[in-house]
Structure formats: structure tokens, C-alpha cells
Phi, psi and omega in degrees: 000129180246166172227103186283136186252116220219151165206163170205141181258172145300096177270110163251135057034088180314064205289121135092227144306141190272186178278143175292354170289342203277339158305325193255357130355137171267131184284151183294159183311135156209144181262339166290334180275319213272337211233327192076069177265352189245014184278153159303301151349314173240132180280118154261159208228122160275080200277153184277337179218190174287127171184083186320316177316307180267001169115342201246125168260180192276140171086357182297165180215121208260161173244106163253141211244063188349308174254038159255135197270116209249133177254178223289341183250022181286069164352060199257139204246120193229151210218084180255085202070234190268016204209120188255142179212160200229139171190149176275127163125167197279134203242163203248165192271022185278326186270091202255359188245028182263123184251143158228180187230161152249137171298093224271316172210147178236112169276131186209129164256199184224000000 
């Protein structure tokens, strides 16, 4: 008894109408639409070290969002002279020529 094993592919080809389904198809990912990367307002950020305590490691890349106001469990990215810092928590408001952001997202890859 022999058995033979056969496959055949499929060429498929667009014949005639596309499908009416084919409208509602998902579009690819872009981050600039999902994140707003292209407002003036939000910023990426490449961080240089480590800082195990909030979650972000060296090389992660944070997307922050200037014009949100951070609340106590808040991620702030604050931009002082030459020296940029990261910290948790709501930041206060006698220091108006400090300018910052909150973080929105942390992008890591793997």
C-alpha cells in the first residue's frame, strides 16, 4: 500500500469586487496616531540609566506628555537648566520656571 502525501497552494487573485468587509479591516499600528508623537507637546525621551524603583531601565524610551498636570502616583519627567530627572509623584507648584512633563508611556524592547 503506498500513500502518497499531495499539498497544492493557492493562488489567490482579485477577481471582479472586493468584499464589503474589507472596509472595516484593521489598520497598521502607528504610534504617532495611538501616542501623538507629533504634537508638539509630547516628547521621547531616551533614558541613560537605570531606575529600577520606577519600572524604567537603561535604554527604555519614555513618550511624555507636556501638557498634563501629575498626580500622586504620576510619573514626572522635570527639565532643569542642563539636567533632566525622573521621579514619582505630584509635583509642586512654587516652581513655575521648571518645566515638565508626565509620562505616558515606556517603551522597552527585548
Amino acid at each position: 500500500m503506498r500513500i502518497y502525501a499531495s499539498a497544492t497552494i493557492k493562488d489567490e487573485r482579485v477577481t471582479g469586487f472586493q468584499s464589503p468587509c474589507s472596509e472595516f479591516a484593521q489598520k497598521p499600528l502607528s504610534f504617532d496616531e495611538r501616542y501623538g508623537i507629533g504634537d508638539p507637546g509630547i516628547k521621547l525621551l531616551k533614558v541613560g540609566s537605570d531606575f529600577p524603583r520606577l519600572g524604567v531601565m537603561k535604554g527604555d524610551e519614555l513618550i511624555v506628555d507636556l501638557s498634563k498636570r501629575p498626580g500622586p502616583k504620576s510619573l514626572v519627567v522635570t527639565f532643569m537648566e542642563d539636567e533632566v530627572r525622573l521621579f514619582q509623584g505630584s509635583f509642586p507648584t512654587d516652581l513655575d520656571d521648571i518645566v515638565f512633563g508626565v509620562v505616558t508611556v515606556i517603551v522597552r524592547s527585548f
